[in-house]
C-alpha positions in Angstrom: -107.6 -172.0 -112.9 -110.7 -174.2 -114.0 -111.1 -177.5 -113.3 -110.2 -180.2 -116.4 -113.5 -181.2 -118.1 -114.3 -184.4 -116.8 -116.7 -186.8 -119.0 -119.2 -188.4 -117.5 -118.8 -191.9 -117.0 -120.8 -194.5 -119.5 -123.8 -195.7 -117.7 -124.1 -198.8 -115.5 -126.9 -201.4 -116.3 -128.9 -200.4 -113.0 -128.9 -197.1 -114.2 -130.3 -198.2 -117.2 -132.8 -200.2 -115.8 -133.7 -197.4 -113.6 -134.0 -195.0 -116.6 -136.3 -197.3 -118.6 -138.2 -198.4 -115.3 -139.6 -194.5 -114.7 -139.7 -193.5 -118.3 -142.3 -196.3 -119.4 -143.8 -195.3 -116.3 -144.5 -191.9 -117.0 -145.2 -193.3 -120.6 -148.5 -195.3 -119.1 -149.4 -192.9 -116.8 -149.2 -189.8 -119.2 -151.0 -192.0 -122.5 -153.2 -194.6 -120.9 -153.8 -192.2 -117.7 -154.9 -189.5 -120.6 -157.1 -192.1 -121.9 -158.4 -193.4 -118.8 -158.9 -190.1 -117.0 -160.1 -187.7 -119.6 -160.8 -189.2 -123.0 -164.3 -187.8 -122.5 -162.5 -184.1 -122.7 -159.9 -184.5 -124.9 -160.9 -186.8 -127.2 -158.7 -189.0 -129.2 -157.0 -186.3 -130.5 -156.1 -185.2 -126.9 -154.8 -189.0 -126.1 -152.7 -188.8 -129.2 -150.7 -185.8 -128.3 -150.4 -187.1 -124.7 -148.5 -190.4 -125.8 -146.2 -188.6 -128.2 -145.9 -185.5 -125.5 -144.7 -188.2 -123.1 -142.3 -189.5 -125.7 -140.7 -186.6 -126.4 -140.1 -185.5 -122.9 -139.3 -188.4 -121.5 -137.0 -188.7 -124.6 -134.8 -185.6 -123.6 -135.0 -186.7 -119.9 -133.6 -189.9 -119.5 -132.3 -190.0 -123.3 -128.5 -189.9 -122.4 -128.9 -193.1 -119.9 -130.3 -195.5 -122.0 -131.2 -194.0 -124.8 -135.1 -193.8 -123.9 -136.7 -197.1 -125.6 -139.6 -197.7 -123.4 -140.6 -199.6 -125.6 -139.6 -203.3 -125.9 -140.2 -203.4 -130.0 -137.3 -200.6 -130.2 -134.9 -202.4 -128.0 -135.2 -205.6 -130.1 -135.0 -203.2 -133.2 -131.5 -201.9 -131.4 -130.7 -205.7 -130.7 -131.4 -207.0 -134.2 -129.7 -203.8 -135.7 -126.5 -204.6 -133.8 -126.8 -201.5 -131.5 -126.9 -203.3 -128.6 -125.9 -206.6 -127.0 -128.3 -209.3 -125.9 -127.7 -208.9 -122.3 -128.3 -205.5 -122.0 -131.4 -205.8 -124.3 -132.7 -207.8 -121.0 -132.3 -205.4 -118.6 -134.4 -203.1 -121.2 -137.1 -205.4 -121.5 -137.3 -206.2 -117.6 -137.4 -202.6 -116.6 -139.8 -201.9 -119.4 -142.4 -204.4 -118.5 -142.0 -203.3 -114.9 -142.5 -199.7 -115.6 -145.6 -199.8 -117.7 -147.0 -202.5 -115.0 -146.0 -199.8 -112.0 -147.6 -197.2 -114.0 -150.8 -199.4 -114.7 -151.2 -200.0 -110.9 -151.0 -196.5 -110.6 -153.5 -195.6 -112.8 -155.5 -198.7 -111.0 -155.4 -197.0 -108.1 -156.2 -193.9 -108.7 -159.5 -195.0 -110.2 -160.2 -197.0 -107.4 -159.9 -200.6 -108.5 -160.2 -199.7 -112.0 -164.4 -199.0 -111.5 -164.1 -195.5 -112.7 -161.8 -196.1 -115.8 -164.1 -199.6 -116.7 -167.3 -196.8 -116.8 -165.1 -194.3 -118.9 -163.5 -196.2 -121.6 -165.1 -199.5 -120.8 -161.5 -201.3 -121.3 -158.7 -199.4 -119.0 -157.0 -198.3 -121.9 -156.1 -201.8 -123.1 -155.6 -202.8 -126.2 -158.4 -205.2 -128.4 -160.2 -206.0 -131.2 -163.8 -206.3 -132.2 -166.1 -206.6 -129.2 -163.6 -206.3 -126.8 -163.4 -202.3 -127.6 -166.1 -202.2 -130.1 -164.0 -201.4 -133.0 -165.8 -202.7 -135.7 -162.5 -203.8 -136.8 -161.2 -207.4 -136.6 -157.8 -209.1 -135.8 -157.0 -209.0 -139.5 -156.8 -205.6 -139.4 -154.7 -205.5 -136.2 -151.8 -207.5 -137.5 -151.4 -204.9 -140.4 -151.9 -201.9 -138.1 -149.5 -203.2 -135.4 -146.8 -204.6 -137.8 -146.7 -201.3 -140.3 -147.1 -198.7 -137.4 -144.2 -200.4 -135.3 -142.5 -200.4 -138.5 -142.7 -196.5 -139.3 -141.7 -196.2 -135.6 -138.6 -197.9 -135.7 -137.6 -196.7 -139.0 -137.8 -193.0 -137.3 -136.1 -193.9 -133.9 -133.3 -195.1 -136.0 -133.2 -192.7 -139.0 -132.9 -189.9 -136.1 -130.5 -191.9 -134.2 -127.1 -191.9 -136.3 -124.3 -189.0 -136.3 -126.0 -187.8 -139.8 -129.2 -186.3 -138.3 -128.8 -182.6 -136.7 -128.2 -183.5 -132.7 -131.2 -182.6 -130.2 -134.0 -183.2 -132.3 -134.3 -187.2 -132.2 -137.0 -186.8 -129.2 -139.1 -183.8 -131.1 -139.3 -186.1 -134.1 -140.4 -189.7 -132.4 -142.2 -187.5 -130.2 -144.6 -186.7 -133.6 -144.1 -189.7 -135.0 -146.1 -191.5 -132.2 -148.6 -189.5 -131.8 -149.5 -189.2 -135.7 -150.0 -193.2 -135.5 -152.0 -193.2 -132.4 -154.3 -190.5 -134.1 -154.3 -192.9 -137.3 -154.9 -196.3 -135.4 -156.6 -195.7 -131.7 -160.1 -196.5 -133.5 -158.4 -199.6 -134.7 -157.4 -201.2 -131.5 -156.7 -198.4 -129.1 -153.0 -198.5 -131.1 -150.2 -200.7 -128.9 -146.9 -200.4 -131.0 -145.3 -201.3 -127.6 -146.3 -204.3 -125.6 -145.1 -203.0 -122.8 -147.8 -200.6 -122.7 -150.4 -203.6 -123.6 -149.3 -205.3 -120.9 -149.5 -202.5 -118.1 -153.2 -202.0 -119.9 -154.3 -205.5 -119.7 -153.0 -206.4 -116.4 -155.4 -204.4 -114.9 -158.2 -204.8 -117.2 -158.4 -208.7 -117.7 -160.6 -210.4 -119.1 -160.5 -210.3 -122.8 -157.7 -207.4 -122.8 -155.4 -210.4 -121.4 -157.0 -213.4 -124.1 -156.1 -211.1 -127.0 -152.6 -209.4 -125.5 -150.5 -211.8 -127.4 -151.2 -210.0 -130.3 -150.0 -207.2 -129.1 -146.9 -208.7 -128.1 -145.7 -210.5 -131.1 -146.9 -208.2 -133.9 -145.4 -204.8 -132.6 -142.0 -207.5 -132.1 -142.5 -208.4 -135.7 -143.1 -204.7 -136.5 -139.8 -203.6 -135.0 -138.3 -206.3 -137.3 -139.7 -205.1 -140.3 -138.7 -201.6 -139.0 -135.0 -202.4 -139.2 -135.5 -203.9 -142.8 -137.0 -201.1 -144.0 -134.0 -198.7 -142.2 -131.3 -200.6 -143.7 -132.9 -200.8 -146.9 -133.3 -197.1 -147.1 -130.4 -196.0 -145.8 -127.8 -198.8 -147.0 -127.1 -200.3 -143.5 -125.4 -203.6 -143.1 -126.6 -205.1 -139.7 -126.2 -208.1 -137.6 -127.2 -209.2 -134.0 -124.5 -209.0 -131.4 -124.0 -211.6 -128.6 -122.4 -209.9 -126.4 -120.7 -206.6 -125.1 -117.6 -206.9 -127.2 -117.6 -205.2 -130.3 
């Protein structure tokens, strides 16, 4: 006789924090590592695919633990849409920030004190404007980029996250999603969408990467905003932001 199914228990928080923990950090290490370590061979096409390759599997990985933000504009875009609690939204935005940091000592390491990825790409990966990466391209230009792009992100994370889209394929399609904006924006300001990611960039770069991080912070936040808007709008959603657990 077989055993009764048994369903798995709902995740704790330290599970959680775990989860997003090691999946921003493969996140940095698989799209700023890309960048760092072989932008000269793959190109930016090559960086593209690695972010949204890291996306996706990290999306089918850890996916059934927290849900796989790794990203702290899609946890506020689950906090402001009522998905999740403000709390719990901490614990995402800790282990986030930790993660990509981790992953950006990693990477610092590997190139020994950051000498070899300074030579390479002249900016570890981080993200800038104008001089700082030699865009061409001015801060202007980054608010629209950061706030639009963060935008079409969330709208996808949470058009593929509702009982109406075919179960399974949630990770496939953010997967493309971020790649096809870091092949539209990388000449722009090495494309952020996550500040996480800035800050595991900057951190280790310094310098200017940490003058001009704010803005790579607050827009992809304003972004993830403007992502839930546009979701609701589309789709008829009524939202509002939940205090706690209860609900």
């Amino acid at each position: 006789m077989s055993e009764p199914f048994v369903p798995p228990s709902e995740p704790t928080l330290s599970r959680i924090a775990i989860a997003e923990f090691v999946g921003t950090l493969v996140l940095m290490i698989i799209g700023p590592g890309t960048a760092i370590l072989a932008a000269d061979v793959v190109g930016p096409l090559g960086v593209s695919l690695a972010f949204g390759f890291a996306l996706l599997a990290m999306a089918y990985a850890i996916g059934d633990v927290s849900g796989c933000h790794i990203n702290p504009a899609v946890t506020l875009a689950f906090l402001v849409s009522g998905k999740l609690d403000i709390a719990r939204a901490a614990y995402y935005w800790v282990a986030q920030v930790a993660g990509a940091i981790v992953g950006g000592l990693l990477l610092y390491i590997i190139t020994e004190g950051g000498d070899d990825a300074l030579d390479n790409t002249g900016v570890f990966a981080a993200n800038g404007w104008g001089d700082k990466i030699g865009s061409g391209f001015g801060l202007g230009a980054v608010i629209v980029v950061e706030i639009v792009f963060t935008a079409l992100l969330i709208f996808v994370v949470l058009s593929t996250t509702t009982s109406r889209f075919p179960p399974g394929f949630t990770g496939l399609a953010v997967g493309i999603t971020l790649a096809m904006i870091h092949l539209a924006t990388i000449p722009v300001d090495n494309t952020s969408v996550n500040p996480a990611r800035s800050i595991g960039a900057a951190v280790f770069s310094g310098g200017d990467a940490m003058s001009q991080l704010w803005a790579f912070i607050l827009w992809p936040l304003v972004g993830g905003i403007a992502g839930v808007a546009l979701y609701a709008v589309v789709h008829g959603e009524k939202f509002g932001i939940r205090l706690d657990a209860k609900r």
